[in-house]
Structure formats: structure tokens, C-alpha cells
N, CA, C and O atoms as a GROMACS GRO file, in nm:
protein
  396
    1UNK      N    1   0.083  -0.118   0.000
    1UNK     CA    2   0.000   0.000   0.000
    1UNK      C    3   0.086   0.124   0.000
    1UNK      O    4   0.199   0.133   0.050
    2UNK      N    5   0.026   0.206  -0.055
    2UNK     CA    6   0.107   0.351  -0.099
    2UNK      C    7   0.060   0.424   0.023
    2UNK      O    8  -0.047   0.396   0.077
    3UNK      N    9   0.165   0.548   0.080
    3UNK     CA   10   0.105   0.595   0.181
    3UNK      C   11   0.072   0.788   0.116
    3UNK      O   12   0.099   0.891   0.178
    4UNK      N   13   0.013   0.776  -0.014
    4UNK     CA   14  -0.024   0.882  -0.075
    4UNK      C   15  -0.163   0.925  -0.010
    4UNK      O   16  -0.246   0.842   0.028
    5UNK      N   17  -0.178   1.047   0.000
    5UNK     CA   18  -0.301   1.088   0.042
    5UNK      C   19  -0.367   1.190  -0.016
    5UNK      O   20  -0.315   1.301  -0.025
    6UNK      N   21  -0.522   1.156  -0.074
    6UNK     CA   22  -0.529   1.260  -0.193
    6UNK      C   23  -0.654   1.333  -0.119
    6UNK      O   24  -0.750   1.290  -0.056
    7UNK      N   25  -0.608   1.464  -0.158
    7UNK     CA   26  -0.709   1.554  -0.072
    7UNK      C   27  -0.819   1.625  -0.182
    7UNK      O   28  -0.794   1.681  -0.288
    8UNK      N   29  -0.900   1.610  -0.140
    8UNK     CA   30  -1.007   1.686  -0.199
    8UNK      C   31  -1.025   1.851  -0.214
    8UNK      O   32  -0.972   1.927  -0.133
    9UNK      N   33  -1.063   1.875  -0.268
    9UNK     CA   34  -1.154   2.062  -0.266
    9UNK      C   35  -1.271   2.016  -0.177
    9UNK      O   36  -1.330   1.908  -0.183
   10UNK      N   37  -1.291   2.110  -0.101
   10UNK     CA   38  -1.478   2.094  -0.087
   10UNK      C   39  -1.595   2.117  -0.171
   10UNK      O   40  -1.582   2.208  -0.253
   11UNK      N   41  -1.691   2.065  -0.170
   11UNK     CA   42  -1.771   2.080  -0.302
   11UNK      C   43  -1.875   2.179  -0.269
   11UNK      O   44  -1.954   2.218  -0.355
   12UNK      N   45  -1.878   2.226  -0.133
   12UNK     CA   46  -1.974   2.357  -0.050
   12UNK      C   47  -1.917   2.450  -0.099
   12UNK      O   48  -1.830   2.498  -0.027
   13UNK      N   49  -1.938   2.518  -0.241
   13UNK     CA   50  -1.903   2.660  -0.224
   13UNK      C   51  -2.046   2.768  -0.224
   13UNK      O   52  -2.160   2.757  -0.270
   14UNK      N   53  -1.996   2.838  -0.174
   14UNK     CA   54  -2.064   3.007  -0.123
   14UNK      C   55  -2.093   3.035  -0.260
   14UNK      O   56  -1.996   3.055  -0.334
   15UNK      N   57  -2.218   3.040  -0.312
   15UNK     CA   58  -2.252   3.172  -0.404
   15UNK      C   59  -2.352   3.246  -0.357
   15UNK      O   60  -2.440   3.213  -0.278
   16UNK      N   61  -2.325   3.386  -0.433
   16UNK     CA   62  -2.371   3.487  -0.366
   16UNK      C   63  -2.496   3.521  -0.486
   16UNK      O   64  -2.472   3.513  -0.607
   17UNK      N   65  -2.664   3.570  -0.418
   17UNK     CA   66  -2.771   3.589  -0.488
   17UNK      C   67  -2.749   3.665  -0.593
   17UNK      O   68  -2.674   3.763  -0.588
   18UNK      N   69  -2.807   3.631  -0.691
   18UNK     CA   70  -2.788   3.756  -0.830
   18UNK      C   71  -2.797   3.856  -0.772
   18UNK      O   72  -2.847   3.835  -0.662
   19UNK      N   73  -2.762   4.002  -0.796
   19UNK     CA   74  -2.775   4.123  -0.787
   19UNK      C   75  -2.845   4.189  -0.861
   19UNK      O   76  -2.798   4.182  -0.974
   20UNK      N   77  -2.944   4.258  -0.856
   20UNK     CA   78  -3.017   4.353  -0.918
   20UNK      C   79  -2.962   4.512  -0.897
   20UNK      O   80  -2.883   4.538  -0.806
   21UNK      N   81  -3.016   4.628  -0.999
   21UNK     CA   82  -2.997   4.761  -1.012
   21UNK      C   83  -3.099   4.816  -0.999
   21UNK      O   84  -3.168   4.793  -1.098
   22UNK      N   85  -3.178   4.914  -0.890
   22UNK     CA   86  -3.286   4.955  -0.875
   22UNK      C   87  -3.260   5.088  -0.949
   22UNK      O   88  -3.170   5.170  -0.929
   23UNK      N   89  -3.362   5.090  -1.041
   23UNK     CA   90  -3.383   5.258  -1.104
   23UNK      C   91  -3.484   5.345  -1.133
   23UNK      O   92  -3.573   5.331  -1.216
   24UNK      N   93  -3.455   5.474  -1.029
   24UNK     CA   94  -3.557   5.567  -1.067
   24UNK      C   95  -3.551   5.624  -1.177
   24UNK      O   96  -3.447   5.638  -1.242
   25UNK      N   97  -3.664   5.664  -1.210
   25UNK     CA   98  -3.702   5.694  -1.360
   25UNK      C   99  -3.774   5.867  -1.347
   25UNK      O  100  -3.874   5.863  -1.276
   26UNK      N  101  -3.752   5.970  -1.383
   26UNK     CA  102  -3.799   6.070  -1.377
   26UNK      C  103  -3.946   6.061  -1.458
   26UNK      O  104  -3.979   5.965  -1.528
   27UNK      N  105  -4.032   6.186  -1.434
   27UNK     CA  106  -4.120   6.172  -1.491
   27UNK      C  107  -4.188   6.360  -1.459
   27UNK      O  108  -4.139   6.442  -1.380
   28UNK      N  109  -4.274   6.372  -1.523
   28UNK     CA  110  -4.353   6.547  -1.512
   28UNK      C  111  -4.448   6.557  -1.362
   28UNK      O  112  -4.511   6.660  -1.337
   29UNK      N  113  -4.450   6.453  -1.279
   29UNK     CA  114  -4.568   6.468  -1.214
   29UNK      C  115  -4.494   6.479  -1.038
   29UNK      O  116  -4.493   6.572  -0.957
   30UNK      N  117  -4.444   6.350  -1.032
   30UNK     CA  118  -4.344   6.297  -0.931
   30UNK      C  119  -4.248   6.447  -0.843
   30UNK      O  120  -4.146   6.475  -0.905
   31UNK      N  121  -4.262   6.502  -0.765
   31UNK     CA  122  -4.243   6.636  -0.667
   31UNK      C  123  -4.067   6.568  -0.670
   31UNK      O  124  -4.059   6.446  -0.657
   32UNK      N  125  -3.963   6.632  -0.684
   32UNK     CA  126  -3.852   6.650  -0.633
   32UNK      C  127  -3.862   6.574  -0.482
   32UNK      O  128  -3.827   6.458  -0.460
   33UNK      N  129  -3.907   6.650  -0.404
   33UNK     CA  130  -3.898   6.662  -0.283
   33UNK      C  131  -3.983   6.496  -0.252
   33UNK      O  132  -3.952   6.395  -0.189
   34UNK      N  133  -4.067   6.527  -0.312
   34UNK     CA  134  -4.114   6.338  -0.248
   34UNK      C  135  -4.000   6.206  -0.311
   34UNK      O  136  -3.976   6.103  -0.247
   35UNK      N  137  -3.949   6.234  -0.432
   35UNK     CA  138  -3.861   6.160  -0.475
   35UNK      C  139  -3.727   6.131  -0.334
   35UNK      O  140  -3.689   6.024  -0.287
   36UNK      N  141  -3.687   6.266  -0.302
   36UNK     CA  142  -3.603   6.321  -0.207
   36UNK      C  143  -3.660   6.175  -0.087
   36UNK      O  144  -3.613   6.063  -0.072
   37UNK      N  145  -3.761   6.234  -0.029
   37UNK     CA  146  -3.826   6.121   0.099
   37UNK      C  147  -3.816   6.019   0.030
   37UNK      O  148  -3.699   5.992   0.058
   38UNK      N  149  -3.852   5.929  -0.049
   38UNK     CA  150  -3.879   5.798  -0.104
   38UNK      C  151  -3.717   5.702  -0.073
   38UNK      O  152  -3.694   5.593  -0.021
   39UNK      N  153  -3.629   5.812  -0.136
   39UNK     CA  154  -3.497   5.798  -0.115
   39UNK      C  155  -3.451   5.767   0.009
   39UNK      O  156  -3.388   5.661   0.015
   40UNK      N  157  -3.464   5.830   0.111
   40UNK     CA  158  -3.423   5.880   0.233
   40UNK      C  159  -3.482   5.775   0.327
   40UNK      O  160  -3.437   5.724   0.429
   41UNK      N  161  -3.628   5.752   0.243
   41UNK     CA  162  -3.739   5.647   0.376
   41UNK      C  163  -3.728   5.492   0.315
   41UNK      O  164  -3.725   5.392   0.387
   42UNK      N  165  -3.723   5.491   0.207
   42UNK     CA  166  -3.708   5.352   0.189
   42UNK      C  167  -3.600   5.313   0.149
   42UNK      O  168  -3.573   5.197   0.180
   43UNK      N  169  -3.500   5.389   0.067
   43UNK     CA  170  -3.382   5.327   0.092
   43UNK      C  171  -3.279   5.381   0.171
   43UNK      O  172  -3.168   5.373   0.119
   44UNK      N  173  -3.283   5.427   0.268
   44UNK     CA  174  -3.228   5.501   0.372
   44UNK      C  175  -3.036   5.547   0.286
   44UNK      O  176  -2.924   5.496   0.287
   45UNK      N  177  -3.084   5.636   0.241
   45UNK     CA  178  -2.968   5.726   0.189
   45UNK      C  179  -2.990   5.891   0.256
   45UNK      O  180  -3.064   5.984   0.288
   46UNK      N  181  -2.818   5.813   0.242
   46UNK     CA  182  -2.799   6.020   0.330
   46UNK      C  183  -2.887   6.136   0.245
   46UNK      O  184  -2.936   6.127   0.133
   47UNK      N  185  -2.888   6.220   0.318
   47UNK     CA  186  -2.944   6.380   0.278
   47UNK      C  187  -2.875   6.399   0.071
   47UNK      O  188  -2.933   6.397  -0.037
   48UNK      N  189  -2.752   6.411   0.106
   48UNK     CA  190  -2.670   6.403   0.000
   48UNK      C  191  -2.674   6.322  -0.135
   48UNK      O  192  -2.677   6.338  -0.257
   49UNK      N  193  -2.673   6.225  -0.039
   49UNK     CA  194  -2.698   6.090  -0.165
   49UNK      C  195  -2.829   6.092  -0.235
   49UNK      O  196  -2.837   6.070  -0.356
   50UNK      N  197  -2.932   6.119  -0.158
   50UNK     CA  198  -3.038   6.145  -0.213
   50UNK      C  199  -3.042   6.246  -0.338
   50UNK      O  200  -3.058   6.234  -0.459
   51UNK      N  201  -3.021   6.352  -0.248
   51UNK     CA  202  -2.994   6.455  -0.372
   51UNK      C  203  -2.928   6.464  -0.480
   51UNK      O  204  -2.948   6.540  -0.574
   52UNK      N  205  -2.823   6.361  -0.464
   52UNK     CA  206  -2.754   6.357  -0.619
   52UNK      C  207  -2.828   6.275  -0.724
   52UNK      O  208  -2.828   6.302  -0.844
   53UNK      N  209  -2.892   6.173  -0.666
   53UNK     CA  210  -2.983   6.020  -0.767
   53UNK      C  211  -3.084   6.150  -0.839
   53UNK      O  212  -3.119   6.172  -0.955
   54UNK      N  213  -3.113   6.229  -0.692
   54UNK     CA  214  -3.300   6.286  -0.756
   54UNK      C  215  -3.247   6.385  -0.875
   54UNK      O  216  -3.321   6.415  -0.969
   55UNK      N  217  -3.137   6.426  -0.864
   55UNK     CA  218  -3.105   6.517  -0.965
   55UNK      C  219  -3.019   6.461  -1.092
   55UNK      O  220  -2.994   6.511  -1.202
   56UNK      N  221  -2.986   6.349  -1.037
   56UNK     CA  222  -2.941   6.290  -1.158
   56UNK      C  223  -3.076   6.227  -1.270
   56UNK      O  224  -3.058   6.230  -1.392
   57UNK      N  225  -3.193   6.177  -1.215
   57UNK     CA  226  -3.282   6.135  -1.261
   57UNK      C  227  -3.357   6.232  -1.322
   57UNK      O  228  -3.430   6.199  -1.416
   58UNK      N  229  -3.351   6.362  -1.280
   58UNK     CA  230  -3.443   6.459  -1.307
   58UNK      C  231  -3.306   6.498  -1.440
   58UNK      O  232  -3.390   6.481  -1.528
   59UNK      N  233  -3.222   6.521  -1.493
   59UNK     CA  234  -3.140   6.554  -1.542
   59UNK      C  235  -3.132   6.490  -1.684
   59UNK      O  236  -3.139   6.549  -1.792
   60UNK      N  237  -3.113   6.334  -1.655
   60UNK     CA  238  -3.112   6.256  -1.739
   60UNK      C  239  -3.224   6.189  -1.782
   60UNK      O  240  -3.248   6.189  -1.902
   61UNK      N  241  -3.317   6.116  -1.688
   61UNK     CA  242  -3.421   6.090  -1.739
   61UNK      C  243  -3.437   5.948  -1.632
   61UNK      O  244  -3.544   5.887  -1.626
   62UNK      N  245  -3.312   5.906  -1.548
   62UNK     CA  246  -3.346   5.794  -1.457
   62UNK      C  247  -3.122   5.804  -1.379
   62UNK      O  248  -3.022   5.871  -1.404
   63UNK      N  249  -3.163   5.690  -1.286
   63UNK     CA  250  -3.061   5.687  -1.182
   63UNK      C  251  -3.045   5.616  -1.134
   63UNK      O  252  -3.126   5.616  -1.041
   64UNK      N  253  -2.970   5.516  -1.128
   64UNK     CA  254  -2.950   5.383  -1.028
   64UNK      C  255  -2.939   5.446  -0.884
   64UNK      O  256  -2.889   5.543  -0.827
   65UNK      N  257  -2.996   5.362  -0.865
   65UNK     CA  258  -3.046   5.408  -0.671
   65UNK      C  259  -2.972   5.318  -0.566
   65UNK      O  260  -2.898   5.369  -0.481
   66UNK      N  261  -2.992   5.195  -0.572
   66UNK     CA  262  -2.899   5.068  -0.519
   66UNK      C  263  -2.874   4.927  -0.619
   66UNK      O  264  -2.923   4.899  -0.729
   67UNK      N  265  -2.786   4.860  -0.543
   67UNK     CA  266  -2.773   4.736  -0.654
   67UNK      C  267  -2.832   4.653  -0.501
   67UNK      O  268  -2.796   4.678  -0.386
   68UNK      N  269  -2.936   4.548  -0.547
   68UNK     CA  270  -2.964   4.482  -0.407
   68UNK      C  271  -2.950   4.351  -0.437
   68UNK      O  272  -2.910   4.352  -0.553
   69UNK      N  273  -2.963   4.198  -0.389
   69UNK     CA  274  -3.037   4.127  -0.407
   69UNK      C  275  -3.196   4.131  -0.468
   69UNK      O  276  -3.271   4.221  -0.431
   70UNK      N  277  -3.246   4.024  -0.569
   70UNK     CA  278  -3.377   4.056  -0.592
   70UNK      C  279  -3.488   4.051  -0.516
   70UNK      O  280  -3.576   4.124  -0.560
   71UNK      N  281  -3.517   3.992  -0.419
   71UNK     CA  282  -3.653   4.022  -0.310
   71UNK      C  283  -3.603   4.133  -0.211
   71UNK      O  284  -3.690   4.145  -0.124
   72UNK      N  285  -3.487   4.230  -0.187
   72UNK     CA  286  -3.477   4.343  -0.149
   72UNK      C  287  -3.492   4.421  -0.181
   72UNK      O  288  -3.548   4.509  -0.116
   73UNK      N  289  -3.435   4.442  -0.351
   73UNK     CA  290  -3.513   4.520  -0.463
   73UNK      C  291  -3.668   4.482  -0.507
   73UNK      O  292  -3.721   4.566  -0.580
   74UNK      N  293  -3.732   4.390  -0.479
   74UNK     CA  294  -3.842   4.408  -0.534
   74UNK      C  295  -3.919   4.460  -0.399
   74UNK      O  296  -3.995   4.556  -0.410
   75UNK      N  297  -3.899   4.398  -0.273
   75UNK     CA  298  -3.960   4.451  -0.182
   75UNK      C  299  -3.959   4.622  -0.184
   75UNK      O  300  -4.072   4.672  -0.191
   76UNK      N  301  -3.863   4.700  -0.180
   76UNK     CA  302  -3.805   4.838  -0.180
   76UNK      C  303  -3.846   4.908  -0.296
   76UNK      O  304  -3.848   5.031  -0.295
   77UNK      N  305  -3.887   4.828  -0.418
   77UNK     CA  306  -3.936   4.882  -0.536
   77UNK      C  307  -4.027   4.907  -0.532
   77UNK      O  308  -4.066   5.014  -0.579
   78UNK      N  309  -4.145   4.779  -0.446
   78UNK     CA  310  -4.262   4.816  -0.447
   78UNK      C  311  -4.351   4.892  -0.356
   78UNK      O  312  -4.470   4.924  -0.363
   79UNK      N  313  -4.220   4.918  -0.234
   79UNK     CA  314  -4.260   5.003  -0.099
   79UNK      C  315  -4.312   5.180  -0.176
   79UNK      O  316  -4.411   5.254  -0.178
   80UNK      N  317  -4.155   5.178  -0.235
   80UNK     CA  318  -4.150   5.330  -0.285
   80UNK      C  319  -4.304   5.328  -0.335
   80UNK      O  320  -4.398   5.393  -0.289
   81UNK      N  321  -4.302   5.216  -0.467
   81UNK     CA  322  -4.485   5.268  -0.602
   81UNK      C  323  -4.586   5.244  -0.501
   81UNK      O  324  -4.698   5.271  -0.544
   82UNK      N  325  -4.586   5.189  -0.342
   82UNK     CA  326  -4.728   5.200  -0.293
   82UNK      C  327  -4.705   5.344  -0.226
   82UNK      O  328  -4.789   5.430  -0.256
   83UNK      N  329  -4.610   5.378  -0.148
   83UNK     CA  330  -4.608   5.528  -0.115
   83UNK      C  331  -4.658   5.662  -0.251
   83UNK      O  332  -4.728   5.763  -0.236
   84UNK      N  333  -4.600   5.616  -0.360
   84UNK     CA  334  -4.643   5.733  -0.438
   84UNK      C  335  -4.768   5.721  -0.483
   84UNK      O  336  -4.828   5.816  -0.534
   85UNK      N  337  -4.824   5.592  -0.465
   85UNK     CA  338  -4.939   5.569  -0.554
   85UNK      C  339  -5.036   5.634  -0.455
   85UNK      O  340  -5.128   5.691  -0.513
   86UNK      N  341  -5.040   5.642  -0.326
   86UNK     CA  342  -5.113   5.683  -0.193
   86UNK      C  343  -5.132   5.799  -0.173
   86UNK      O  344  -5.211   5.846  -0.091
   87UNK      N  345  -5.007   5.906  -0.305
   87UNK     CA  346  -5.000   6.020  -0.258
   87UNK      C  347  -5.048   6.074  -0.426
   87UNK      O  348  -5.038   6.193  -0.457
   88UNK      N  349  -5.091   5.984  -0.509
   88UNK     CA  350  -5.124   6.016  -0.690
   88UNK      C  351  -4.968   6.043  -0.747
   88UNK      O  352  -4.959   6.109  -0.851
   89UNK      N  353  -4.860   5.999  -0.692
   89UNK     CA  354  -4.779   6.013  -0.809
   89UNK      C  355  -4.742   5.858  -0.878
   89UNK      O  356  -4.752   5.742  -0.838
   90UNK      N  357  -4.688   5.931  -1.018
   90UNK     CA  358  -4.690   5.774  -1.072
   90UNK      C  359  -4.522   5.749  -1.051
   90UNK      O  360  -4.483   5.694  -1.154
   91UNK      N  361  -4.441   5.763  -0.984
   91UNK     CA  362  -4.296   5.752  -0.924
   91UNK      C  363  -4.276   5.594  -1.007
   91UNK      O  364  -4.353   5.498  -1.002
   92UNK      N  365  -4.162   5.603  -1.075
   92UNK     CA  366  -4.168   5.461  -1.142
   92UNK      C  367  -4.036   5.432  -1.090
   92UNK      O  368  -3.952   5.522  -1.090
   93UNK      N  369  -4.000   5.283  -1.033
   93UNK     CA  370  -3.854   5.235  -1.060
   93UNK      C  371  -3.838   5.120  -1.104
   93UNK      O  372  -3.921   5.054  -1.040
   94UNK      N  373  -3.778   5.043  -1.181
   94UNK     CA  374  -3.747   4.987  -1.225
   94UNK      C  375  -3.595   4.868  -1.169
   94UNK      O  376  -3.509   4.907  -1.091
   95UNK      N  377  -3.597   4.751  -1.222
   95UNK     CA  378  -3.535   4.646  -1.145
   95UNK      C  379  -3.489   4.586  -1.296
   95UNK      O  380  -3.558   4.558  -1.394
   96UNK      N  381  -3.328   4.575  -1.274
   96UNK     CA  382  -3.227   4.529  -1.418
   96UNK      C  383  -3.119   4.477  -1.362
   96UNK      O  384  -3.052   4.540  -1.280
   97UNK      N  385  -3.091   4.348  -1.404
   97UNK     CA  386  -2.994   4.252  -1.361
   97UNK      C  387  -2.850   4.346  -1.348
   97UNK      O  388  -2.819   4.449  -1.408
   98UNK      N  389  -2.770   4.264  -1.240
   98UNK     CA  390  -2.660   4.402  -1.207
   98UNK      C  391  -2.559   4.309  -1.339
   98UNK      O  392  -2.450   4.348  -1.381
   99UNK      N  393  -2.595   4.247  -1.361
   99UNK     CA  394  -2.469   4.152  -1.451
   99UNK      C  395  -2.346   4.084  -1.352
   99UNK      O  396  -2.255   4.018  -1.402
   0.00000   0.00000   0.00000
């Protein structure tokens, strides 16, 4: 008998959930300032941070907001559209694979 000993890899590896890109989408109706809260309350971003997405969205036409897992982003996606929908805005964001 050979006293070779052959070691394995483990076959448990860690993968990590797809990632999603949450994006606000500007629009004519949607208040700055509630965009601002939406930011701030549901995805808890600084004062700052806020203000740069809302103005980037208002600028360009939309803004990646966070990259999440997908039931964090969809949960958080759909928190924001029941808050605006409660208040008549049509606040849209949108959910796109992070790659």
C-alpha cells in the first residue's frame, strides 16, 4: 500500500444571490422633494446621496439608486410605487440585472 493521500476541494461553495440595479425613472408629475423622501425612507440614503440620484434622474431621465439582491429590490421597489401611488404620483422604478 502507498502511503499517498489525496485531498479533496470541498464541493460547499458560497454563491452569492444575483444582484439587481434599482432605477428611478424621472417623470412630469413625481415632486422633487417626495422623490427626495422615497430615497431617504425607503432606501435610507444620506441627505446628499439622495440629492444627487434625484437630480441625476431629473437631469437625465433615470438613476441607479442601489444594486440589491432581488426580493430586497423588489420589496423596496414596491414600498417606494405603494407610497407614491397613496399620494397620486406615478414615481416609477425599475429592477435590471446588475450583470
Amino acid at each position: 500500500m502507498s502511503g499517498t493521500v489525496v485531498e479533496s476541494k470541498p464541493r460547499n461553495s458560497t454563491q452569492l444571490a444575483p444582484r439587481w440595479k434599482v432605477i428611478v425613472h424621472d417623470d412630469p408629475v413625481t415632486t422633487f422633494d417626495f422623490v427626495l423622501g422615497v430615497l431617504r425612507r425607503v432606501f435610507a440614503k444620506p441627505p446628499g446621496e439622495a440629492r444627487r440620484i434625484t437630480r441625476e434622474a431629473h437631469d437625465t431621465g433615470s438613476a441607479l439608486v442601489d444594486v440589491l439582491a432581488l426580493e430586497q429590490a423588489e420589496f423596496r421597489r414596491d414600498q417606494a410605487h405603494s407610497l407614491a401611488r397613496a399620494e397620486g404620483f406615478p414615481l416609477t422604478l425599475t429592477l435590471e440585472p446588475a450583470d
